[in-house]
Biopython code that builds the backbone (N, CA, C, O; Angstrom):
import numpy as np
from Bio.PDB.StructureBuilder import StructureBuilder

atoms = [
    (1, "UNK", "N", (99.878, 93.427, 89.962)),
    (1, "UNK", "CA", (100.036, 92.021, 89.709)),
    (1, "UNK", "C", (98.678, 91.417, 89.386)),
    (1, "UNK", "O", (97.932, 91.006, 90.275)),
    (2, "UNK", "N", (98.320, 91.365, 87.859)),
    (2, "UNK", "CA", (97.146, 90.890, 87.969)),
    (2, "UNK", "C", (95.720, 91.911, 87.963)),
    (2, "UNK", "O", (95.713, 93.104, 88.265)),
    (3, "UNK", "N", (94.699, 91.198, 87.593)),
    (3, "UNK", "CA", (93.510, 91.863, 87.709)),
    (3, "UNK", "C", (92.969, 92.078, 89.213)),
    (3, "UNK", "O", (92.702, 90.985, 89.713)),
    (4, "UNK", "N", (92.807, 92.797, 89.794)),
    (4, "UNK", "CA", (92.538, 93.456, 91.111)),
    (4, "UNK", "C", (90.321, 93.800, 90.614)),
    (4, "UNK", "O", (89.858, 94.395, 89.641)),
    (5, "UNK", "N", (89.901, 93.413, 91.273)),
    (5, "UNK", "CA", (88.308, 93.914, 91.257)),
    (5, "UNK", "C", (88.052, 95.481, 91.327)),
    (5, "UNK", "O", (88.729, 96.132, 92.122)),
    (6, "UNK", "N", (87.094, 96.124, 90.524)),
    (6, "UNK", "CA", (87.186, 97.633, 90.355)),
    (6, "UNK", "C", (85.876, 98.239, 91.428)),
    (6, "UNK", "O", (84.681, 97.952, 91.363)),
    (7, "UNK", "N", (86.691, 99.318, 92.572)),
    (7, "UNK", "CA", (85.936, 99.909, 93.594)),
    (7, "UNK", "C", (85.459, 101.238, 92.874)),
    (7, "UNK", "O", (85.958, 101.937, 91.992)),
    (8, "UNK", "N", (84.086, 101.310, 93.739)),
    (8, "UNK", "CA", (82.938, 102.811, 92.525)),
    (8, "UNK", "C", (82.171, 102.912, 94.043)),
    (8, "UNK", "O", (81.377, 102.122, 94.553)),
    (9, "UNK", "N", (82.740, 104.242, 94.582)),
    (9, "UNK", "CA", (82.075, 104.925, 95.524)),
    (9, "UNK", "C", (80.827, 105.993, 94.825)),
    (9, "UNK", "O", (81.229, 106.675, 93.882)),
    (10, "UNK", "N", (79.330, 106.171, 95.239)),
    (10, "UNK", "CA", (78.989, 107.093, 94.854)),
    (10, "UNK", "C", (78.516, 107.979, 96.382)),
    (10, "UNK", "O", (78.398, 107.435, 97.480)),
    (11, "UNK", "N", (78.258, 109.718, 96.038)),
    (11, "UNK", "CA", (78.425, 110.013, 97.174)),
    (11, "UNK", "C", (77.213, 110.795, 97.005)),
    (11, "UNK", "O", (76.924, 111.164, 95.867)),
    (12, "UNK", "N", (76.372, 111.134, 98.107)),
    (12, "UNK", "CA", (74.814, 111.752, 98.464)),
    (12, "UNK", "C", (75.046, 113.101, 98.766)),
    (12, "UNK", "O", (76.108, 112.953, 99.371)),
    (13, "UNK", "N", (74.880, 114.052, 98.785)),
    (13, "UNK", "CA", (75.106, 115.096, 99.212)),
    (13, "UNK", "C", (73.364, 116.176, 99.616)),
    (13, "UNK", "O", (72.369, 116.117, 98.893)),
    (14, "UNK", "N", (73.458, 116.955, 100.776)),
    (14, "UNK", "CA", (72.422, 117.422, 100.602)),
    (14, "UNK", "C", (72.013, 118.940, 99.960)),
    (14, "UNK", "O", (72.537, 119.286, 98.902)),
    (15, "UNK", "N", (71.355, 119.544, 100.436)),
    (15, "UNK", "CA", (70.998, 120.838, 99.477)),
    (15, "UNK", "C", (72.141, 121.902, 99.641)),
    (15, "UNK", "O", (72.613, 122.578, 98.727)),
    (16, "UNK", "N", (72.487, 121.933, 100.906)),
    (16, "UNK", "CA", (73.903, 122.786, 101.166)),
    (16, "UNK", "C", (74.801, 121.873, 101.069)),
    (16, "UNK", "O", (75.511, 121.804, 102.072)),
    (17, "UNK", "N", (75.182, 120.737, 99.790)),
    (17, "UNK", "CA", (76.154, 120.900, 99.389)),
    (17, "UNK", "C", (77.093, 119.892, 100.595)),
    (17, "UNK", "O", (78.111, 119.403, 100.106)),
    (18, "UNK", "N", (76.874, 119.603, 101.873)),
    (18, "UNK", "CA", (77.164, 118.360, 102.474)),
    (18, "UNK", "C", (76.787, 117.217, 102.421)),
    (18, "UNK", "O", (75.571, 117.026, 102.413)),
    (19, "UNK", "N", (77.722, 116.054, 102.367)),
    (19, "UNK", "CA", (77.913, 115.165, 102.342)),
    (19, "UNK", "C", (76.853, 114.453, 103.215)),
    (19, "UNK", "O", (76.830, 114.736, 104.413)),
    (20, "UNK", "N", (75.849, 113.428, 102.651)),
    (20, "UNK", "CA", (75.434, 113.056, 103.669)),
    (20, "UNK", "C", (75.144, 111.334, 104.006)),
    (20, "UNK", "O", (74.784, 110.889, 105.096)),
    (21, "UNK", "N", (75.376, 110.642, 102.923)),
    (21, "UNK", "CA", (76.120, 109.358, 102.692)),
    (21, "UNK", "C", (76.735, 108.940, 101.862)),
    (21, "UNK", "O", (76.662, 109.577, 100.811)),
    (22, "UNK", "N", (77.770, 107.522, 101.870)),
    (22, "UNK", "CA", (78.818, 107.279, 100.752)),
    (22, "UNK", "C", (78.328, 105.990, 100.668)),
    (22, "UNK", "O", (77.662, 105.434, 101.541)),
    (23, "UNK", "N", (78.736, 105.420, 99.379)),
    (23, "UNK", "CA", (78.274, 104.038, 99.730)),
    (23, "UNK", "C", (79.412, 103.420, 98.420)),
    (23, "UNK", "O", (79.847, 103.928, 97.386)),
    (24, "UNK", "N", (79.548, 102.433, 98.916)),
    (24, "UNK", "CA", (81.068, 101.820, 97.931)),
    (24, "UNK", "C", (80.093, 100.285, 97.105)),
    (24, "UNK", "O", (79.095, 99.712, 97.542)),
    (25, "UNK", "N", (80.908, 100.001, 95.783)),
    (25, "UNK", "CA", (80.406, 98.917, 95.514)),
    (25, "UNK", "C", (81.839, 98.297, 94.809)),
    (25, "UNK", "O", (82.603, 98.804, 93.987)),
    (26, "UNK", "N", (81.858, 96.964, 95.506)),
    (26, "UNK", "CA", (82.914, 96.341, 95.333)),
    (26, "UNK", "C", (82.799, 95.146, 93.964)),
    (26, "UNK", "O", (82.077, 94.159, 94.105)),
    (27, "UNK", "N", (83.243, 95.273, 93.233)),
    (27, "UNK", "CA", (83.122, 94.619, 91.510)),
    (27, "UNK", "C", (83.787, 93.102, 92.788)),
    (27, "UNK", "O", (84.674, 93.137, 93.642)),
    (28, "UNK", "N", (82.712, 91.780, 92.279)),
    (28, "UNK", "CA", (83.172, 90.760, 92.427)),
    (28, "UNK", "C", (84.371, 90.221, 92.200)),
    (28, "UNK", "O", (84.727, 90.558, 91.071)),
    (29, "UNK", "N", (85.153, 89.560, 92.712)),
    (29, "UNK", "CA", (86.593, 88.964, 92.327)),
    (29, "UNK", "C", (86.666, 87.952, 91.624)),
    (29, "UNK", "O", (87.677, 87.368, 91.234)),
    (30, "UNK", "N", (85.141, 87.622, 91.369)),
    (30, "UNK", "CA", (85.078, 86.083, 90.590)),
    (30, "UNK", "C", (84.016, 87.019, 89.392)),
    (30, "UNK", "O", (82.861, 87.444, 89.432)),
    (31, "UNK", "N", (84.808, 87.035, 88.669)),
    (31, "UNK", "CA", (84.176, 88.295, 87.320)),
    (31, "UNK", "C", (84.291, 86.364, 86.227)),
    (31, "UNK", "O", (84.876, 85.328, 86.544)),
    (32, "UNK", "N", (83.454, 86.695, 85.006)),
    (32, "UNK", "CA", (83.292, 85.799, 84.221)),
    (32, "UNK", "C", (84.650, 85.070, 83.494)),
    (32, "UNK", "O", (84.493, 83.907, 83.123)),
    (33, "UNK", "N", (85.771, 85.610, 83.312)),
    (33, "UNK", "CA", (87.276, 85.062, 82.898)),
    (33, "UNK", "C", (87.323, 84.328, 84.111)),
    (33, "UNK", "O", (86.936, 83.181, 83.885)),
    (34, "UNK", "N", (87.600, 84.477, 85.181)),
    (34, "UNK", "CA", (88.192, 83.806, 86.192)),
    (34, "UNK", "C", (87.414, 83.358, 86.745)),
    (34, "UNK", "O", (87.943, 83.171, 87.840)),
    (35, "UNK", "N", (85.657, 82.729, 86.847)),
    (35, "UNK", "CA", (85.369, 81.732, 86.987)),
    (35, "UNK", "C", (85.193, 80.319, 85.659)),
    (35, "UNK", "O", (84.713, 79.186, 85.681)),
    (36, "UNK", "N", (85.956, 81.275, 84.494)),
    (36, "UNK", "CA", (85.743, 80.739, 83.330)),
    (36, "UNK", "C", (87.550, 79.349, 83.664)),
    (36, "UNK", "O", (87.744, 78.173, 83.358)),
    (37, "UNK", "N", (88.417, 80.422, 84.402)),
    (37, "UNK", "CA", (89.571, 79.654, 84.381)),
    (37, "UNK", "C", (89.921, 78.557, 85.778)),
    (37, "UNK", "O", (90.732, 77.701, 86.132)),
    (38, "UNK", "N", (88.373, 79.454, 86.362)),
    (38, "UNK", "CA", (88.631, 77.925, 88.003)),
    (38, "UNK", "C", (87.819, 76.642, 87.214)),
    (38, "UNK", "O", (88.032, 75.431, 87.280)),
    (39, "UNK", "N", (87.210, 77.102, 86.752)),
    (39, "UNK", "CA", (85.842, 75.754, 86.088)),
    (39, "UNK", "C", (86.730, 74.695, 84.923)),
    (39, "UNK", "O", (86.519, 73.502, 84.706)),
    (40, "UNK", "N", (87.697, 75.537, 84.337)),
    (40, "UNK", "CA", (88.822, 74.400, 83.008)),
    (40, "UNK", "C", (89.725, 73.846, 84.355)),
    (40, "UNK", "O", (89.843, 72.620, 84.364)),
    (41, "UNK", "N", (90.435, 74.624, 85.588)),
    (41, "UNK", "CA", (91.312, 74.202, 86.273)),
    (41, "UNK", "C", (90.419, 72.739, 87.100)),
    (41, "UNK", "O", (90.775, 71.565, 87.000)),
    (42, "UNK", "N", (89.827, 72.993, 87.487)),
    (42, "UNK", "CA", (88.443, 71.826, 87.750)),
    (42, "UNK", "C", (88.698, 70.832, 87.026)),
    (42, "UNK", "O", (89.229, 69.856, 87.557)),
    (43, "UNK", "N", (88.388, 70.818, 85.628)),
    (43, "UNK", "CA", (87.944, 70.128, 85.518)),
    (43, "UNK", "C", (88.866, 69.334, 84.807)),
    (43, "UNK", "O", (88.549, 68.259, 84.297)),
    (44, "UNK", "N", (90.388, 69.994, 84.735)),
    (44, "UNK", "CA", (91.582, 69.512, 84.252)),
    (44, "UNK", "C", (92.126, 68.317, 85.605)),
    (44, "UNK", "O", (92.535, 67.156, 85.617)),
    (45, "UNK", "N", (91.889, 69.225, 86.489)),
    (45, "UNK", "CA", (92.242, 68.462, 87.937)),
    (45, "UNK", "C", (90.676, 66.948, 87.926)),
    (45, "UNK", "O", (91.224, 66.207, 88.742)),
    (46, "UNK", "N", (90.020, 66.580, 87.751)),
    (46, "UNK", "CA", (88.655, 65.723, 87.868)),
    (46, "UNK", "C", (89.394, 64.860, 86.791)),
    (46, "UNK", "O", (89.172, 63.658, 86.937)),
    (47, "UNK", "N", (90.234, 65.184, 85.726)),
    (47, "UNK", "CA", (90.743, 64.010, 84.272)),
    (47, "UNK", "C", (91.949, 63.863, 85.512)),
    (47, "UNK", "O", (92.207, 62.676, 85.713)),
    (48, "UNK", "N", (92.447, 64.459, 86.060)),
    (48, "UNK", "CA", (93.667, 63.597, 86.821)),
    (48, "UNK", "C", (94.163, 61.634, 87.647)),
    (48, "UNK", "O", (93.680, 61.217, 88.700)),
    (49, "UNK", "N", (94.678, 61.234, 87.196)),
    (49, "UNK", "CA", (94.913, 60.137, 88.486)),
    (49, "UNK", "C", (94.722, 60.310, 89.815)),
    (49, "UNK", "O", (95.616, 60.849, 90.467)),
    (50, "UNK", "N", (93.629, 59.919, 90.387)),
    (50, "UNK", "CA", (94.147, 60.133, 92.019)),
    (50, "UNK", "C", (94.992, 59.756, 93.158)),
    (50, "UNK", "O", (95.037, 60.186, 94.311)),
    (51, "UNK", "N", (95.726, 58.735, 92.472)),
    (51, "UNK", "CA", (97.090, 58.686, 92.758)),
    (51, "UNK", "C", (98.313, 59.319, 92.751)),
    (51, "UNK", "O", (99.182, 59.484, 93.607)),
    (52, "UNK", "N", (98.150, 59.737, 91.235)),
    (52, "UNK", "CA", (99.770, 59.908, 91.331)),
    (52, "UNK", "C", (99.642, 61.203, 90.556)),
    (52, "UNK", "O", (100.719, 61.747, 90.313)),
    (53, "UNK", "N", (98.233, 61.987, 89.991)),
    (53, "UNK", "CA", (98.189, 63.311, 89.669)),
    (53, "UNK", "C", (98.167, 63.530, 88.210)),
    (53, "UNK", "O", (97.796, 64.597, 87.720)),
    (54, "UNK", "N", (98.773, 61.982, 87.153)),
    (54, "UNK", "CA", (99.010, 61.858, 85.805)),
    (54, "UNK", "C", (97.839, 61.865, 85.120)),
    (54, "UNK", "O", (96.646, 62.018, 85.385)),
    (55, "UNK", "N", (98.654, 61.611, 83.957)),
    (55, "UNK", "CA", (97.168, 61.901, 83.122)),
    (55, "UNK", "C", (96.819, 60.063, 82.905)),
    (55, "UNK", "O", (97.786, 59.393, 82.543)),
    (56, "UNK", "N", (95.829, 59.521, 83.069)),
    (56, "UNK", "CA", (95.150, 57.980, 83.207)),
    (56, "UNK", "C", (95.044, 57.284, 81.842)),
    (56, "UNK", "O", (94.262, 56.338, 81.748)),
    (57, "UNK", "N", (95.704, 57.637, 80.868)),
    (57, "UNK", "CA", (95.986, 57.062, 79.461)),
    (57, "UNK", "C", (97.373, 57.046, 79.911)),
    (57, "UNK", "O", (97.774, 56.676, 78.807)),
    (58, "UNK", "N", (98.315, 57.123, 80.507)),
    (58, "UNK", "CA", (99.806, 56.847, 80.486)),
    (58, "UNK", "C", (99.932, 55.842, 81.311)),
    (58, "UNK", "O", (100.155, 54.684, 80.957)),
    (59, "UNK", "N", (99.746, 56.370, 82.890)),
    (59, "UNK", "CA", (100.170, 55.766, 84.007)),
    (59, "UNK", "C", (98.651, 54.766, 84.459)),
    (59, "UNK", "O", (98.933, 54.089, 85.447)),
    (60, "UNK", "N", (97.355, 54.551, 84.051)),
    (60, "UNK", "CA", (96.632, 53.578, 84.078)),
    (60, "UNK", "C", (96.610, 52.686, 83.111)),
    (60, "UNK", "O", (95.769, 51.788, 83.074)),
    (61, "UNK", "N", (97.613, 52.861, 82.157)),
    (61, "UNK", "CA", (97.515, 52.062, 80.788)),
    (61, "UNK", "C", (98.312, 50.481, 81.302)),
    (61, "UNK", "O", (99.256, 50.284, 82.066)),
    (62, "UNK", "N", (97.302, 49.362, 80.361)),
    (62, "UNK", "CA", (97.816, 47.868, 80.706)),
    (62, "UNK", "C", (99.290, 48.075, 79.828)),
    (62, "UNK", "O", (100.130, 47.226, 80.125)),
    (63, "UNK", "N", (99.578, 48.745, 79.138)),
    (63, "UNK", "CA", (101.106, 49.003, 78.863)),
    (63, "UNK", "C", (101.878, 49.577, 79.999)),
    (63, "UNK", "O", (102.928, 50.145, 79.700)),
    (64, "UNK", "N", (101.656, 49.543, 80.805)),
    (64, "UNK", "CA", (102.634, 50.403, 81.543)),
    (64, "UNK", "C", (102.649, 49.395, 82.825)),
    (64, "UNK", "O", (103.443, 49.710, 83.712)),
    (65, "UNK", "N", (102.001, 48.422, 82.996)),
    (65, "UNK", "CA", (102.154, 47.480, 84.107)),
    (65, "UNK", "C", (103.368, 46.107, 84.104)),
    (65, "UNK", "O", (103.544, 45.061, 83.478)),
    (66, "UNK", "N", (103.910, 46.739, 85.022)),
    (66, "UNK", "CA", (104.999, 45.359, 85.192)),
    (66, "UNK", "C", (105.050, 43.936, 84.958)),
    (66, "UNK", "O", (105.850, 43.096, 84.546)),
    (67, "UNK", "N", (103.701, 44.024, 85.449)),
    (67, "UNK", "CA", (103.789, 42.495, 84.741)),
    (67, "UNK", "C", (103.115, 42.000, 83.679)),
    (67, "UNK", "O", (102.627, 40.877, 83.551)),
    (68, "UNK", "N", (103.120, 43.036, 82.824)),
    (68, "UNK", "CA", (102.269, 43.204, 81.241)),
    (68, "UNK", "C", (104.220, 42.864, 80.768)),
    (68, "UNK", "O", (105.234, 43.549, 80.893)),
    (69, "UNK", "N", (103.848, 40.951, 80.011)),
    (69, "UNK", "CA", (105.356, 41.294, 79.543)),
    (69, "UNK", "C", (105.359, 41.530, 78.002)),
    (69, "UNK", "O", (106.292, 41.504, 77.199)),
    (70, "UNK", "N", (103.823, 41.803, 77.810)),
    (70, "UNK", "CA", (103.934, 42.674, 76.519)),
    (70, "UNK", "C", (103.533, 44.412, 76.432)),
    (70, "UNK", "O", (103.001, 45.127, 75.583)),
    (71, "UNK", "N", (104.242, 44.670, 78.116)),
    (71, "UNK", "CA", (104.065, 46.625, 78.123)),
    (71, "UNK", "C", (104.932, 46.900, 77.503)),
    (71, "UNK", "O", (105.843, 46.126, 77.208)),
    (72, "UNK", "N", (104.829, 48.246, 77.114)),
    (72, "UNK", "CA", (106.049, 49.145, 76.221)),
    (72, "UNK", "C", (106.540, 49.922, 77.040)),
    (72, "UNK", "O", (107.273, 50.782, 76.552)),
    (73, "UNK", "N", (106.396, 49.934, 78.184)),
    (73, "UNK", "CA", (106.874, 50.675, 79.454)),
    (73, "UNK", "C", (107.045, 50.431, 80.823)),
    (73, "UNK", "O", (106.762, 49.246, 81.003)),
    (74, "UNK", "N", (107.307, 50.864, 81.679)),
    (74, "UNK", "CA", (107.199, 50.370, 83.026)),
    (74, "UNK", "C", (107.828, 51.811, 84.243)),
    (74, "UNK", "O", (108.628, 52.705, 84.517)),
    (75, "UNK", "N", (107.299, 51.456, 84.383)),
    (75, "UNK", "CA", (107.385, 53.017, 85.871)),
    (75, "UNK", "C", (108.778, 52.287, 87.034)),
    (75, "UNK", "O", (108.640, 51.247, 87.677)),
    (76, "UNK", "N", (109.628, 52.882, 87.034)),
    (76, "UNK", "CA", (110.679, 52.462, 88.492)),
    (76, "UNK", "C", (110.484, 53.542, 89.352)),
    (76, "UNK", "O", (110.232, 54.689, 88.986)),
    (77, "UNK", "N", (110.607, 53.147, 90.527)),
    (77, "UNK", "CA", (110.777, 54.556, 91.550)),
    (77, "UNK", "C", (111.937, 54.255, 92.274)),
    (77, "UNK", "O", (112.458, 53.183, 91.967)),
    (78, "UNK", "N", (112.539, 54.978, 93.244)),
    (78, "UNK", "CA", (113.242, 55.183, 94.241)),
    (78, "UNK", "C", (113.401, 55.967, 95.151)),
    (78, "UNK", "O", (112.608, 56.909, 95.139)),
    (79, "UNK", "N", (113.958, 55.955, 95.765)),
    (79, "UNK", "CA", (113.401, 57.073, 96.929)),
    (79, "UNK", "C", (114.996, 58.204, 96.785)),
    (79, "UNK", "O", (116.100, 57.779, 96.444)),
    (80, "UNK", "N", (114.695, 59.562, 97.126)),
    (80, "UNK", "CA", (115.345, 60.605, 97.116)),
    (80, "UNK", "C", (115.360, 61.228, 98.315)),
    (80, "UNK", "O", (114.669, 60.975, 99.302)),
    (81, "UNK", "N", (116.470, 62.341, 98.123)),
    (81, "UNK", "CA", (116.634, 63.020, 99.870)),
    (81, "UNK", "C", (115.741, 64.200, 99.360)),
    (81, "UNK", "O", (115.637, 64.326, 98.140)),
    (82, "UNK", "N", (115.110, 65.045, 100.155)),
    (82, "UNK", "CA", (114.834, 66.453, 99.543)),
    (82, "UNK", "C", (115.439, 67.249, 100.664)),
    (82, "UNK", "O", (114.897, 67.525, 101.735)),
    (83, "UNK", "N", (116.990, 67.668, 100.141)),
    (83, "UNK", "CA", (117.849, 68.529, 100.926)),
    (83, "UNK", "C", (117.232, 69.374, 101.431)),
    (83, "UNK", "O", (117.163, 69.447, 102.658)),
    (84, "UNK", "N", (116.672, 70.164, 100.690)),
    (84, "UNK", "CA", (115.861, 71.470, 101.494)),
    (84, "UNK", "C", (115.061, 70.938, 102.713)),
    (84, "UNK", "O", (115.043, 71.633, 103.729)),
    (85, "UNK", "N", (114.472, 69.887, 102.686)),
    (85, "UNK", "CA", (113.282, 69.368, 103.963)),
    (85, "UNK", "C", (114.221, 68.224, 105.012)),
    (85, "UNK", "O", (113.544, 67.613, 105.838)),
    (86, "UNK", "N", (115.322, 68.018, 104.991)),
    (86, "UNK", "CA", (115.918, 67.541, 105.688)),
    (86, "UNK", "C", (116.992, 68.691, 106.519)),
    (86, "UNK", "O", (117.490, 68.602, 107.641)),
    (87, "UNK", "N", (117.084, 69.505, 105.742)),
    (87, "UNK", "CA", (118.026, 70.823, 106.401)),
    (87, "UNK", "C", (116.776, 71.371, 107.717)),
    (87, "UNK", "O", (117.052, 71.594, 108.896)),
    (88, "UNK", "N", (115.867, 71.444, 107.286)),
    (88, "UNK", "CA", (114.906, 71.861, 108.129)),
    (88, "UNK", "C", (114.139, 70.797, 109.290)),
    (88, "UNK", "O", (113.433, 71.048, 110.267)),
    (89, "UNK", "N", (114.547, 69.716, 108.795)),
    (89, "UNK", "CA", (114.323, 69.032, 110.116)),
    (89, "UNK", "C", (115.525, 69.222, 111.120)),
    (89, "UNK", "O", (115.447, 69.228, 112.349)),
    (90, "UNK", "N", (116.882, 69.405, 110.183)),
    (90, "UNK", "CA", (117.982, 69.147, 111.479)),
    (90, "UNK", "C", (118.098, 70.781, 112.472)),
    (90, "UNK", "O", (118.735, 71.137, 113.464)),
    (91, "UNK", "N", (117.160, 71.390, 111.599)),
    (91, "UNK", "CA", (116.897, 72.403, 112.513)),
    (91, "UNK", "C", (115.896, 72.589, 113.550)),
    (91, "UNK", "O", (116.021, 73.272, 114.566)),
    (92, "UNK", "N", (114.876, 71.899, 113.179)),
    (92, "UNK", "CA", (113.806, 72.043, 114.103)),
    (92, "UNK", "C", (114.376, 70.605, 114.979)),
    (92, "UNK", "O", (113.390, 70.260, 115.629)),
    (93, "UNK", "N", (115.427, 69.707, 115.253)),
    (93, "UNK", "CA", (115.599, 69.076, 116.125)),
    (93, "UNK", "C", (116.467, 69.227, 116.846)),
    (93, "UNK", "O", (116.923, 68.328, 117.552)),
    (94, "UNK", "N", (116.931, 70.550, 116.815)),
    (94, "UNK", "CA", (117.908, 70.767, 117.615)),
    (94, "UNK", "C", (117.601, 71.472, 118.694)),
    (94, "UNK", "O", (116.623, 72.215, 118.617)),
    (95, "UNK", "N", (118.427, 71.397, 120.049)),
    (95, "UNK", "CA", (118.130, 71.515, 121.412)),
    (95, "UNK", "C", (117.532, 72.525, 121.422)),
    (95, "UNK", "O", (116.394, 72.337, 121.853)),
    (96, "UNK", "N", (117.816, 74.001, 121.037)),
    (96, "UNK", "CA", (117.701, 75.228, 121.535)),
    (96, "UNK", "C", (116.128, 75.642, 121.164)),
    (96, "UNK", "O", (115.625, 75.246, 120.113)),
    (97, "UNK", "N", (115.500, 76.350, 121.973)),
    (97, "UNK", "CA", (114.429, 76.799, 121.827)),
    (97, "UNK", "C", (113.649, 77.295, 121.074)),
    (97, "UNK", "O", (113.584, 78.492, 121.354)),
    (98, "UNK", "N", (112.931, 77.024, 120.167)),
    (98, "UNK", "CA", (112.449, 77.696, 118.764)),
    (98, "UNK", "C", (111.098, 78.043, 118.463)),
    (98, "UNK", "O", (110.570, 78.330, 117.389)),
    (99, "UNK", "N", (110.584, 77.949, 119.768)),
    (99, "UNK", "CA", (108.880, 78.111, 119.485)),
    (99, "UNK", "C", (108.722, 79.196, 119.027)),
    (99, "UNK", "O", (109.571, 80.066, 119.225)),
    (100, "UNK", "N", (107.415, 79.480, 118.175)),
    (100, "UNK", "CA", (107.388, 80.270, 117.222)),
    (100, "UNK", "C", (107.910, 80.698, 116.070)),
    (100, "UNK", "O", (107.501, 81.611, 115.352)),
    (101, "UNK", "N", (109.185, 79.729, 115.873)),
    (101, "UNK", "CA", (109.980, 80.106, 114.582)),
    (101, "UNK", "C", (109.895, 78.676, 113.771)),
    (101, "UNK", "O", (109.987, 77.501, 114.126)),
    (102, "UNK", "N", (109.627, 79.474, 112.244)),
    (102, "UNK", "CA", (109.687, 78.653, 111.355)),
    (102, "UNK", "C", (111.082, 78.483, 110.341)),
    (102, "UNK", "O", (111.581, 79.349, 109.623)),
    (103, "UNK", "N", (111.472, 77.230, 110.521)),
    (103, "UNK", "CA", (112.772, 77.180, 109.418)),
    (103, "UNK", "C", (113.115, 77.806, 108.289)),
    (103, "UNK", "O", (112.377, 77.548, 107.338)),
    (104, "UNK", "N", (114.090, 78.624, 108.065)),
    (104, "UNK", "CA", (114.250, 79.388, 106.710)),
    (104, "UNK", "C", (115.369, 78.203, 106.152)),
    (104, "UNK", "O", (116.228, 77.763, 106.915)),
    (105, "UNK", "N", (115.259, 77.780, 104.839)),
    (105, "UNK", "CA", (115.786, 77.208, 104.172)),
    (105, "UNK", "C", (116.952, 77.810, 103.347)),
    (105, "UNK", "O", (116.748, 78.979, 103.674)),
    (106, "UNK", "N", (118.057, 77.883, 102.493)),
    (106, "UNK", "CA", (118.424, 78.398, 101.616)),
    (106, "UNK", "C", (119.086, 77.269, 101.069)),
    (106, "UNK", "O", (119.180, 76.183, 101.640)),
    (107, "UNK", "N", (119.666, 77.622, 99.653)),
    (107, "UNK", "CA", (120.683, 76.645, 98.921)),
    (107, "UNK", "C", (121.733, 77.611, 98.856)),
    (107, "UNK", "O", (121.441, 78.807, 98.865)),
    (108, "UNK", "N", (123.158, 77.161, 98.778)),
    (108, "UNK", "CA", (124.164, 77.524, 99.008)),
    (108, "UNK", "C", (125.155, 76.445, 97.766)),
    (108, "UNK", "O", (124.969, 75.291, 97.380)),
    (109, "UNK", "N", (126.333, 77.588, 97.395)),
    (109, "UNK", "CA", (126.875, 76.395, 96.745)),
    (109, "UNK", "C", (128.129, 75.977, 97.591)),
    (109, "UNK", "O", (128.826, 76.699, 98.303)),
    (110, "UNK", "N", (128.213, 74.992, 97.406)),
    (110, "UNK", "CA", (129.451, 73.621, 98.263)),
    (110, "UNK", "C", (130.577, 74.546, 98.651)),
    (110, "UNK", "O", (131.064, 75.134, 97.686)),
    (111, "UNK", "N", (131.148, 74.839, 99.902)),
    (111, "UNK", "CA", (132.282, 75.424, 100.246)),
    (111, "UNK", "C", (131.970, 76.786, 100.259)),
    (111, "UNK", "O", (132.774, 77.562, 100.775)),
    (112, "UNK", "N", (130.753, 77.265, 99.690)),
    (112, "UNK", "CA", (130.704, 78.900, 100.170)),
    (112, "UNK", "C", (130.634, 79.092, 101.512)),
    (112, "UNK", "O", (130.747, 78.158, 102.307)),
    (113, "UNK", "N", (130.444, 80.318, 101.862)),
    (113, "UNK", "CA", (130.342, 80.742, 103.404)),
    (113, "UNK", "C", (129.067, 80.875, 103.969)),
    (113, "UNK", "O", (128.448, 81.770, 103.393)),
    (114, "UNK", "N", (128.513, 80.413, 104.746)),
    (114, "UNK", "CA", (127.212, 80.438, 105.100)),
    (114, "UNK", "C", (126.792, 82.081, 105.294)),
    (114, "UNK", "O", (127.672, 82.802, 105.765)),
    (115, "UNK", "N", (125.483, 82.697, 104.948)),
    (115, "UNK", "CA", (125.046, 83.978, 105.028)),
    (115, "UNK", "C", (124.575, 84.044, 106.689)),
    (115, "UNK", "O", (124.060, 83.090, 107.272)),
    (116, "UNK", "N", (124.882, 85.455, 107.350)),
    (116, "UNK", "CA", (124.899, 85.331, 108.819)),
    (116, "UNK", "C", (123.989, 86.611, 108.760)),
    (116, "UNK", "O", (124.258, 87.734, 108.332)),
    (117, "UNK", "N", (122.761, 86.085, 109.349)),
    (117, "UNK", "CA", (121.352, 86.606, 109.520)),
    (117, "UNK", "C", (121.264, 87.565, 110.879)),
    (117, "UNK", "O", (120.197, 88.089, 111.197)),
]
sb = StructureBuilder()
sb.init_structure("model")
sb.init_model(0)
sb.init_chain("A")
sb.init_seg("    ")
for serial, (resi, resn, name, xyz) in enumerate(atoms, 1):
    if name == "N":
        sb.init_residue(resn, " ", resi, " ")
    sb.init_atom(name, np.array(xyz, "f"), 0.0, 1.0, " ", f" {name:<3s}", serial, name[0])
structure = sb.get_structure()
């Protein structure tokens, strides 16, 4: 999965032919591509909103403010359930003893049979 860093043992040996040290050299994990792709991820993340994560020509634009009643846009929100994180609270609030265990989540479709672990 991926580029893995490349290991290079060299080994000492003496006149008869035994071994008499090894020594390993471990290729950096931050090789020139992949500090080439943390430094764009940087600096893609630094152009972000620190609000809301957008890009600051959309969601900082005087078009996009509510009470701009000459915007060409306007942002609504509302609030949502997130089934998955509410299934897991009604688990972690229930009586029985659970220390050390963390909630396993699943989705299921409507009327199937629950999977028995």
């Amino acid at each position: 999965m991926g580029w893995t860093p490349e290991r290079i043992t060299d080994y000492e040996y003496d006149d008869r032919d035994r071994m008499v040290r090894s020594t390993e050299y471990v290729e950096s994990a931050w090789n020139e591509d992949e500090r080439g792709w943390m430094l764009a991820l940087a600096d893609w993340e630094a152009s972000r909103c620190p609000s809301c994560g957008g890009d600051p020509d959309e969601c900082q634009s005087p078009t996009a403010d509510i009470n701009n009643p000459f915007g060409t846009w306007v942002y609504d929100a509302e609030w949502v359930e997130c089934h998955r994180a509410s299934a897991a609270r009604r688990l972690a609030h229930e009586p029985e003893d659970r220390r050390a265990l963390t909630p396993r989540v699943s989705r299921r479709r409507r009327g199937s049979a629950r999977s028995k672990r």
